[in-house]
DRENDO-1510 file (C-alpha; in Angstrom, 1 decimal, always signed):
<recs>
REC; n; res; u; v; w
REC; 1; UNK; +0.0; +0.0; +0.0 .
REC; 2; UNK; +1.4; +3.6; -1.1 .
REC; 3; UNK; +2.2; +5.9; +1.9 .
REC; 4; UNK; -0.6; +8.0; +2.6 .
REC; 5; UNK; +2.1; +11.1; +2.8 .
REC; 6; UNK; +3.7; +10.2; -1.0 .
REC; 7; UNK; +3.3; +13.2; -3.3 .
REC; 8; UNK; +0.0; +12.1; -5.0 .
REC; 9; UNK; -0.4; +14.1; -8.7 .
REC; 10; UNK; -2.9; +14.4; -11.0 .
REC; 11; UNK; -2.1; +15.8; -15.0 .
REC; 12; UNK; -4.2; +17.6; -17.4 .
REC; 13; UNK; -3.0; +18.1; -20.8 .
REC; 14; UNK; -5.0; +20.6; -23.5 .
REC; 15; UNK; -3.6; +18.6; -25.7 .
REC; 16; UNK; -4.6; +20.7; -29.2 .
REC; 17; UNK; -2.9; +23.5; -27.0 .
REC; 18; UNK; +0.3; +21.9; -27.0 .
REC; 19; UNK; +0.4; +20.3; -30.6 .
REC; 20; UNK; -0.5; +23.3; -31.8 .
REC; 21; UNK; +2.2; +25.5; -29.5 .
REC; 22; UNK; +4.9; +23.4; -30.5 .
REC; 23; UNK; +4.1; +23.6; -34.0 .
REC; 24; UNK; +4.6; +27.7; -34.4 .
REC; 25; UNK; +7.5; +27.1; -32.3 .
REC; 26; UNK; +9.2; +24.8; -34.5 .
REC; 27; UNK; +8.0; +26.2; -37.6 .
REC; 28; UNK; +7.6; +30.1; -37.1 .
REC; 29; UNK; +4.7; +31.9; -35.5 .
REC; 30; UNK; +1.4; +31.6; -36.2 .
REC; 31; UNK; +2.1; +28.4; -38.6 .
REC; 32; UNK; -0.1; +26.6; -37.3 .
REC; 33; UNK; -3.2; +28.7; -38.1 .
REC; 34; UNK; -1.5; +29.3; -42.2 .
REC; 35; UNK; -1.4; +25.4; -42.7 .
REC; 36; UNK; -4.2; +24.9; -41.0 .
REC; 37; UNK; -6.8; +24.3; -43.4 .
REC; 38; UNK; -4.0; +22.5; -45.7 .
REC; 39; UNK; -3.5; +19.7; -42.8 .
REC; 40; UNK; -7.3; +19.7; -42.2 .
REC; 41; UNK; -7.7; +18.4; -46.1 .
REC; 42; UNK; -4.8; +15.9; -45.9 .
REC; 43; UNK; -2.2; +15.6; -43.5 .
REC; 44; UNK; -0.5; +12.6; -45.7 .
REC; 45; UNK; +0.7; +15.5; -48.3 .
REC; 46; UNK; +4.1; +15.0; -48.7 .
REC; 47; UNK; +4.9; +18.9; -47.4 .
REC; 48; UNK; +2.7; +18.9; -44.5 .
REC; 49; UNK; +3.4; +15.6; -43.2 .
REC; 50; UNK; +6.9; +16.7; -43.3 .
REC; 51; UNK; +6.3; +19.6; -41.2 .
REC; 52; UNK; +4.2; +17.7; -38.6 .
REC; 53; UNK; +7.0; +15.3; -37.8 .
REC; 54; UNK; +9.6; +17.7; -37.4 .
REC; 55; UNK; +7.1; +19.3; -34.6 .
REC; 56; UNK; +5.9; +16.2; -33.3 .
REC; 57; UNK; +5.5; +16.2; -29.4 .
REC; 58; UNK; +7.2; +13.7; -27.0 .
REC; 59; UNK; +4.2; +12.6; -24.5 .
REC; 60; UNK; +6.7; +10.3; -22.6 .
REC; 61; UNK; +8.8; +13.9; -21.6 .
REC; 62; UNK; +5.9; +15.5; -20.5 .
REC; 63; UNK; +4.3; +12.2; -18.5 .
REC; 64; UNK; +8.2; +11.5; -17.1 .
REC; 65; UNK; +8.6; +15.6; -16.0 .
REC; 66; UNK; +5.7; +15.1; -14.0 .
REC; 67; UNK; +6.5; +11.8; -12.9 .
REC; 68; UNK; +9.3; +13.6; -10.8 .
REC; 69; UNK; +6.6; +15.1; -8.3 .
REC; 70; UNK; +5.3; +11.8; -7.3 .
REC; 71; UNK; +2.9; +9.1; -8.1 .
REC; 72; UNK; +0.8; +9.6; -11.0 .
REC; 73; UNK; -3.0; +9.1; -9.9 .
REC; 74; UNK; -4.6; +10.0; -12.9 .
REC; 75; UNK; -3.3; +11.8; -16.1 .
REC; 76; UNK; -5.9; +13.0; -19.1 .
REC; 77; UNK; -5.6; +14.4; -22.3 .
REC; 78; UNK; -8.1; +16.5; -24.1 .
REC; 79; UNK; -8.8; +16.6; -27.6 .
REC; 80; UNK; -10.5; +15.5; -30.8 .
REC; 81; UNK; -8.8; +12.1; -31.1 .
REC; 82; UNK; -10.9; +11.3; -34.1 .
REC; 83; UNK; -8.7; +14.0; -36.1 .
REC; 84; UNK; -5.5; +12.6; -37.4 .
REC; 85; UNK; -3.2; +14.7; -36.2 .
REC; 86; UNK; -4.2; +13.9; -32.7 .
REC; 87; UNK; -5.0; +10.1; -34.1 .
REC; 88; UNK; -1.0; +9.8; -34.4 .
REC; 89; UNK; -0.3; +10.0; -30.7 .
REC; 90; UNK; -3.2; +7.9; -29.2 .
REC; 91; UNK; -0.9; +4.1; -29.2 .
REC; 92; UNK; +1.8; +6.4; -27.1 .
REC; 93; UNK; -1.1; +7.8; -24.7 .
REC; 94; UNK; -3.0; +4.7; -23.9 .
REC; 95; UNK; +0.3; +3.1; -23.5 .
REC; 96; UNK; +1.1; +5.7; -20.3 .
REC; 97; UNK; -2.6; +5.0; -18.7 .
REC; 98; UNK; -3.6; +8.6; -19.8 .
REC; 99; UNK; -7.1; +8.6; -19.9 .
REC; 100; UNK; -8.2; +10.2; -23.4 .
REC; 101; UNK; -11.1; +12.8; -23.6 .
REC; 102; UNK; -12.8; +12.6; -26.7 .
REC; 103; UNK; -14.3; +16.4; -27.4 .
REC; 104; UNK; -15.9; +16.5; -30.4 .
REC; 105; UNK; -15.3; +19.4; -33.2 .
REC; 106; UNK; -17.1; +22.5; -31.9 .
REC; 107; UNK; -18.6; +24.9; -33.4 .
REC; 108; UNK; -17.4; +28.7; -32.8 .
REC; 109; UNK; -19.1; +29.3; -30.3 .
REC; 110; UNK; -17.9; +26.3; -28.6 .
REC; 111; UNK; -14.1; +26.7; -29.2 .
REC; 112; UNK; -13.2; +26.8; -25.3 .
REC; 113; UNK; -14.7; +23.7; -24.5 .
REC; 114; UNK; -11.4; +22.0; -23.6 .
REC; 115; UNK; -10.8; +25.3; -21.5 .
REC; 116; UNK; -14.2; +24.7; -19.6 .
REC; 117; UNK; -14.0; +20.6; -19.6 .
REC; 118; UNK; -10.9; +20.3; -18.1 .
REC; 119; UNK; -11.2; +22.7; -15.4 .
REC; 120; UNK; -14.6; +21.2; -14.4 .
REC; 121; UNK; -13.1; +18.2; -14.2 .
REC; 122; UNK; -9.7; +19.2; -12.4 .
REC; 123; UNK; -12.2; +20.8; -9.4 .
REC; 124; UNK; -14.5; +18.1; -9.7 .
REC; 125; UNK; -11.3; +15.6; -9.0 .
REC; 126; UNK; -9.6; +17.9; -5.6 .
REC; 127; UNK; -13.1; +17.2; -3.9 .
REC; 128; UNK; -13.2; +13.6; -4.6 .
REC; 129; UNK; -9.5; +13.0; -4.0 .
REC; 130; UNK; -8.5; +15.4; -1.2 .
REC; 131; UNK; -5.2; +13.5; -0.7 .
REC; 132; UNK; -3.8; +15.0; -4.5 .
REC; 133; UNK; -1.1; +17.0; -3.4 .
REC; 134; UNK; +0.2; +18.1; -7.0 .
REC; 135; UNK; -1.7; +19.3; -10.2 .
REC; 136; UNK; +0.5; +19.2; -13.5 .
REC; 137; UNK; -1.3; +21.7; -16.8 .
REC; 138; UNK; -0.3; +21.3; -19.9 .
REC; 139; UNK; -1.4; +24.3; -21.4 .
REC; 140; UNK; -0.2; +28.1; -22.1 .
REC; 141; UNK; -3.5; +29.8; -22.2 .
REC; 142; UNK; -4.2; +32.8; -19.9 .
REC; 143; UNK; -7.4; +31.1; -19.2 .
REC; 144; UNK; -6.4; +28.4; -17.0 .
REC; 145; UNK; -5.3; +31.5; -14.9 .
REC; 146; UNK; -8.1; +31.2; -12.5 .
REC; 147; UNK; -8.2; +27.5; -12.6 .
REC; 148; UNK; -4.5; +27.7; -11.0 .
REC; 149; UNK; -5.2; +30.0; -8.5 .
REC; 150; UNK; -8.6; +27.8; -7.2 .
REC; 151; UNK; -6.3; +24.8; -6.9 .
REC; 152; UNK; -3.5; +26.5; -5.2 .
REC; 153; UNK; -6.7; +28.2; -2.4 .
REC; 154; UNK; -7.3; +24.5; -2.2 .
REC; 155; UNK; -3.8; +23.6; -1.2 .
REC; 156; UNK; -2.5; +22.2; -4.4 .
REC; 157; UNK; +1.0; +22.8; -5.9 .
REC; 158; UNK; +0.2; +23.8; -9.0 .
REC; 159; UNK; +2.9; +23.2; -12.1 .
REC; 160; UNK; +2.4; +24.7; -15.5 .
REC; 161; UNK; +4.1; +22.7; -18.3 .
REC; 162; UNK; +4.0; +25.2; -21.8 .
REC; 163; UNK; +5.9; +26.5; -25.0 .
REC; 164; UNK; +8.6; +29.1; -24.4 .
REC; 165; UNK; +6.6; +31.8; -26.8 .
REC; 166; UNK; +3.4; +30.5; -26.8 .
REC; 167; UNK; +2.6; +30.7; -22.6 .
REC; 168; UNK; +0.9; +33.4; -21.1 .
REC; 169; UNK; +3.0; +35.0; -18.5 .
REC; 170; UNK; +0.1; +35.4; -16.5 .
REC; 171; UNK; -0.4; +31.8; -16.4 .
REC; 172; UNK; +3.0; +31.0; -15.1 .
REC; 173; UNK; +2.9; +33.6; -12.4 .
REC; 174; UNK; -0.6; +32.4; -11.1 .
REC; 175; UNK; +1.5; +28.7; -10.4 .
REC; 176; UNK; +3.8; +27.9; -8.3 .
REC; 177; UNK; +6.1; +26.4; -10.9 .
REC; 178; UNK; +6.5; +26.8; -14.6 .
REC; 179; UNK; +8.9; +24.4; -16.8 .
REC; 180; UNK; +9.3; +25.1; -20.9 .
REC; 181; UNK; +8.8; +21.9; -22.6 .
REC; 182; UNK; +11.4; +22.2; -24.8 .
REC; 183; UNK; +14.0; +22.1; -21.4 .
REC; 184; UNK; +12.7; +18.8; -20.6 .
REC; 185; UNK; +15.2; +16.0; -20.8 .
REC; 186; UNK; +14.6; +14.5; -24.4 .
REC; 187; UNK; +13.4; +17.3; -26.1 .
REC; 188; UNK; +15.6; +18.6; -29.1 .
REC; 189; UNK; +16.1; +22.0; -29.0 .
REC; 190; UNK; +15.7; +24.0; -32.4 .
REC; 191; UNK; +16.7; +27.0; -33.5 .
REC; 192; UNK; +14.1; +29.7; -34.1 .
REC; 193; UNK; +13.2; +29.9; -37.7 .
REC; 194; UNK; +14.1; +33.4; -39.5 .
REC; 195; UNK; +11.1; +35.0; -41.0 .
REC; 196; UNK; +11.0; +34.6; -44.6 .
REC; 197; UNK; +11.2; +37.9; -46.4 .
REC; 198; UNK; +7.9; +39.1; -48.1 .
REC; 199; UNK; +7.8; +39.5; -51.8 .
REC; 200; UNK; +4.4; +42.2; -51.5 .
REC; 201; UNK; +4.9; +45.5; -53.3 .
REC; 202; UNK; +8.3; +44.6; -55.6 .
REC; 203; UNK; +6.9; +46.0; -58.3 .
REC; 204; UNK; +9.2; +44.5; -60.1 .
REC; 205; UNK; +7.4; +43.5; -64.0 .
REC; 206; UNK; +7.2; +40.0; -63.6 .
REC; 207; UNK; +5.4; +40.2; -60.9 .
REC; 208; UNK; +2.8; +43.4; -62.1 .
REC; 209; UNK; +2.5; +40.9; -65.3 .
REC; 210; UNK; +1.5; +37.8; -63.1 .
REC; 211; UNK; -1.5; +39.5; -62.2 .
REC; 212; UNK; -3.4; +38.5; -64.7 .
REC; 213; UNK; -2.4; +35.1; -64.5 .
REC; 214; UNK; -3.1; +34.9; -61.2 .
REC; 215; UNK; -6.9; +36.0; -61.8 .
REC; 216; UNK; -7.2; +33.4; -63.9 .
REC; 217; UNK; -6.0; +30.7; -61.6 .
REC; 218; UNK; -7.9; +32.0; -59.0 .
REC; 219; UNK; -11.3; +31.4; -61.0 .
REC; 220; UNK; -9.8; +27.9; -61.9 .
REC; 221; UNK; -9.5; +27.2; -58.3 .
REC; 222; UNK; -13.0; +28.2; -57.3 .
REC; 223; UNK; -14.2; +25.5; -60.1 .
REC; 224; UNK; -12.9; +23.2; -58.4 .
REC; 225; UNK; -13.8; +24.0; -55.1 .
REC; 226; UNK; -16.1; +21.3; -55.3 .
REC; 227; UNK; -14.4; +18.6; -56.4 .
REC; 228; UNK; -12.1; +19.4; -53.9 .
REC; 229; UNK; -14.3; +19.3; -51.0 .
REC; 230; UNK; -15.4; +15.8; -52.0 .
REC; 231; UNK; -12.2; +14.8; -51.9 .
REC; 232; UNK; -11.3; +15.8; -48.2 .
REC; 233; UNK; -13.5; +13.4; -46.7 .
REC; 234; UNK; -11.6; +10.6; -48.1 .
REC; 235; UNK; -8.4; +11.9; -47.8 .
REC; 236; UNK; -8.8; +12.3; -43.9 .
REC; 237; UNK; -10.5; +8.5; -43.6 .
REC; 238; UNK; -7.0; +7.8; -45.9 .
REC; 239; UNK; -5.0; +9.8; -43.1 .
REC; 240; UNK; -6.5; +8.0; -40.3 .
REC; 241; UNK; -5.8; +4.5; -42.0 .
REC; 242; UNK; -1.8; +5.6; -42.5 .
REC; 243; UNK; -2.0; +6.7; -38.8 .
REC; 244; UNK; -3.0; +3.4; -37.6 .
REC; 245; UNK; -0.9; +1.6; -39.3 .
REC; 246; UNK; +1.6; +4.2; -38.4 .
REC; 247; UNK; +0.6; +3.2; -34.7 .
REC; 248; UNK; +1.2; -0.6; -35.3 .
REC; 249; UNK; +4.3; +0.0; -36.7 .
REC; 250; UNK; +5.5; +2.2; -33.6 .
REC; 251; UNK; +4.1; -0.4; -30.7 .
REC; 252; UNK; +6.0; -3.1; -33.1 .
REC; 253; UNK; +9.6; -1.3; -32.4 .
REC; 254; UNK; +8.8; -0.5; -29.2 .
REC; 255; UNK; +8.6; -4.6; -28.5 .
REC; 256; UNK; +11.8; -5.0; -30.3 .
REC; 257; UNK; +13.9; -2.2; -28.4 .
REC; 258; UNK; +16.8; -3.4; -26.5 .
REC; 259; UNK; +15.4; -3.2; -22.6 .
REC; 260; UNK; +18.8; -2.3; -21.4 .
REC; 261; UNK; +19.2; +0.6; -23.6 .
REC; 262; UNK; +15.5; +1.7; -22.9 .
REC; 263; UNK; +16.8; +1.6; -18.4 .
REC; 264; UNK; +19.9; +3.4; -19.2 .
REC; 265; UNK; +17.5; +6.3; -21.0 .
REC; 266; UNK; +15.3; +6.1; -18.5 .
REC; 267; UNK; +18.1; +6.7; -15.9 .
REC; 268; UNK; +19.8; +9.6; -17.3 .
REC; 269; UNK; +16.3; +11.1; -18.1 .
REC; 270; UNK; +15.6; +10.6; -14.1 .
REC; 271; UNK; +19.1; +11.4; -12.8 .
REC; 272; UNK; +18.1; +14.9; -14.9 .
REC; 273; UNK; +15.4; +15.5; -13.4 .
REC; 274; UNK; +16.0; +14.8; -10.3 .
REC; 275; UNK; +19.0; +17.3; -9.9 .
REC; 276; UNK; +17.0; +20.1; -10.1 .
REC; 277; UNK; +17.6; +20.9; -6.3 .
REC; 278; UNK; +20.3; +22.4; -4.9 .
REC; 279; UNK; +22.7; +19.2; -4.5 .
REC; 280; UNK; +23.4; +17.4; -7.5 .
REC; 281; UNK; +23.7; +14.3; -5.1 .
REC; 282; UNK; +20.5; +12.1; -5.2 .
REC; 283; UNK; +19.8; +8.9; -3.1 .
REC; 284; UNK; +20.0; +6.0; -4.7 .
REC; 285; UNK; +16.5; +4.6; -3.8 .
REC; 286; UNK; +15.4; +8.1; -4.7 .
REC; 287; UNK; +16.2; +7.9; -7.9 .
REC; 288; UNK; +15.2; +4.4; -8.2 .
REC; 289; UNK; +11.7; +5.6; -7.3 .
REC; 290; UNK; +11.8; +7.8; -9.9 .
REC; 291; UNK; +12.3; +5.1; -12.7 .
REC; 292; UNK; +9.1; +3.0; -11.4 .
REC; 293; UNK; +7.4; +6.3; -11.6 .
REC; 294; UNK; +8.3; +6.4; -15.0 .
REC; 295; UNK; +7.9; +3.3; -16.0 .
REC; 296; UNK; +6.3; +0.6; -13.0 .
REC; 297; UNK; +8.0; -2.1; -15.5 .
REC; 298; UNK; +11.8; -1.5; -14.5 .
REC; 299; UNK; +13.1; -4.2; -12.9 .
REC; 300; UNK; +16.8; -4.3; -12.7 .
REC; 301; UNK; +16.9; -7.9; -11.2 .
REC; 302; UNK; +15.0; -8.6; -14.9 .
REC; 303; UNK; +18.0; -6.8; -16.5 .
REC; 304; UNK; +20.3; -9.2; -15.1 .
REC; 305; UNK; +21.5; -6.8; -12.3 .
REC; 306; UNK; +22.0; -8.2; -8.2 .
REC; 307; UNK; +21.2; -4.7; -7.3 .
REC; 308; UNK; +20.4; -1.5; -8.4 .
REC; 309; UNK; +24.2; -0.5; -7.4 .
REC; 310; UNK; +25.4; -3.1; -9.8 .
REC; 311; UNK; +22.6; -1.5; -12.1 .
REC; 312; UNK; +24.6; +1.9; -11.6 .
REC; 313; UNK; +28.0; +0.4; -11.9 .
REC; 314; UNK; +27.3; -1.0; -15.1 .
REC; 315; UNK; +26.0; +2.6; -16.4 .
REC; 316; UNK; +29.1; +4.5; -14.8 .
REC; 317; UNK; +29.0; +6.6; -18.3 .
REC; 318; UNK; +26.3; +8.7; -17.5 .
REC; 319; UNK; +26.1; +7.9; -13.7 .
REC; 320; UNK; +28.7; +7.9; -10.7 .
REC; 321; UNK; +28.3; +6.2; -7.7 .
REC; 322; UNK; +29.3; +7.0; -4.2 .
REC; 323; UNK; +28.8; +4.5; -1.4 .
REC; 324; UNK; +29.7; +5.5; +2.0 .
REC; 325; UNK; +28.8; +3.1; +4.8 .
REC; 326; UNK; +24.9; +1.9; +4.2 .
REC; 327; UNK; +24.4; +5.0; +2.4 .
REC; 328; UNK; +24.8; +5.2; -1.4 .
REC; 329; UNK; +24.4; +8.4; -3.3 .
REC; 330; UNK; +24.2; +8.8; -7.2 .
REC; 331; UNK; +24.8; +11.9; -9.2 .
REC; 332; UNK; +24.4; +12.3; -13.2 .
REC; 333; UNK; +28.7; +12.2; -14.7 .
REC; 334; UNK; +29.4; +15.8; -16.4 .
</recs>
């Protein structure tokens, strides 16, 4: 039985919010809204698809970073999951236990119903768990403001998890903690993308003698507006297919990957987190905590190890060991 006292925490993840964050932030502001309607009609065009895998979100950072708190009681994500861009992630999130919130597609007056269903549900959830000591948002938008502040009143710490750019600074000052996603440990870090240059007002001939052209495209594209919008349904029931099988395909390497490469990741992703305090030196059984957290299959006895010293030994690249007397302390190698 868990300790009554253990950190209990309890995640919330906007999910569009953060797909969509990380997208401008990869690709340039406001990219998201441009391609838009371009990954709406088929995310499977060789450009787009492109473009959504180089902004893809890691869900096992995020569900690891707030692993570090303490033990996960319950972790949901909101979104359309019948789109496929969200379709993508859903092997990855089932295989974490996050519980996945189906909201349909609203209309415009209904485009803060993740907003309003997830902080219903995060107050509904303090009352019927009073022991939660931690509430983890993954979200940027100033409108979770007020949802931080009633959970801190109610004696919550309160994390916000968001896009450097794309979080509302009055959001990370209503909670006690705020952590960039792209700092967590497995995140790639990109450079910001310049600003391509625009061409409007050249004035240069070609262009003053494209305009006619351009007229006459235009009129082409609205006969075919129809034909095209005939076409999107089956190219999104084509998209959801390839992301399926896309799934498959991921849960299949998963099953092959070598399981002591996957425990030496998932050490140097805890020893990272965990030397966030001020000592860099972490207890062994601290940090060996940390790694059930993250994953409640490590075994190192499974991995061949005596001990999880012998575990440490063996993975004295990345981690050094000091045992003094009964006590053994671990830090992460420079």
């Amino acid at each position: 039985m868990a300790d009554s006292q253990d950190p209990r925490v309890a995640v919330y993840l906007d999910f569009d919010n953060i797909v969509m964050s990380w997208y401008d932030r990869v690709h340039g502001r406001q990219a998201y809204s441009r391609d838009r309607q371009r990954i709406a009609e088929d995310p499977t065009e060789p450009e787009i698809a492109e473009r959504l895998a180089k902004a893809t979100v890691d869900v096992g950072a995020i569900i690891d970073f707030a692993a570090s708190f303490g033990a996960l009681m319950l972790t949901r994500a909101y979104a359309d999951w019948s789109s496929p861009v969200n379709a993508i992630y859903r092997t990855q999130l089932v295989a974490r236990a996050v519980d996945l919130v189906q909201l349909f597609p609203a209309a415009a007056y209904a485009k803060n119903g993740a907003d309003i269903r997830l902080a219903v549900d995060t107050v509904e959830d303090l009352y019927l768990m009073p022991d939660l000591t931690h509430v983890v948002i993954v979200a940027g938008d100033s409108d979770y403001v007020p949802l931080a502040q009633r959970c801190r009143r109610l004696g919550r710490y309160v994390i916000a998890l968001g896009v450097a750019g794309s979080t509302a600074k009055s959001l990370a000052a209503a909670c006690d903690e705020f952590e960039s996603y792209e700092n967590l440990p497995g995140v790639e870090l990109l450079e910001r993308p310049q600003r391509s240059r625009s061409r409007r007002g050249s004035g240069s001939p070609a262009a003053t003698g494209d305009t006619d052209k351009g007229a006459g495209r235009t009129r082409s594209r609205r006969s075919d507006a129809s034909a095209d919008a005939q076409a999107a349904a089956q190219a999104a029931q084509e998209a959801a297919d390839a992301a399926a099988e896309a799934a498959e395909e991921e849960e299949s390497d998963d099953a092959d990957e070598d399981p002591r490469e996957a425990a030496t990741r998932l050490l140097q992703r805890a020893l990272q987190l965990g030397g966030r305090g001020d000592s860099e030196w972490l207890h062994s059984s601290a940090v060996k905590s940390h790694m059930r957290r993250m994953d409640s299959s490590f075994s190192e006895k499974a991995l061949g190890f005596r001990s999880f010293s012998d575990f440490l030994k063996a993975n004295a690249e990345i981690a050094v060991l000091e045992e003094t007397g009964h006590e053994r302390l671990v830090r992460a190698r420079d």
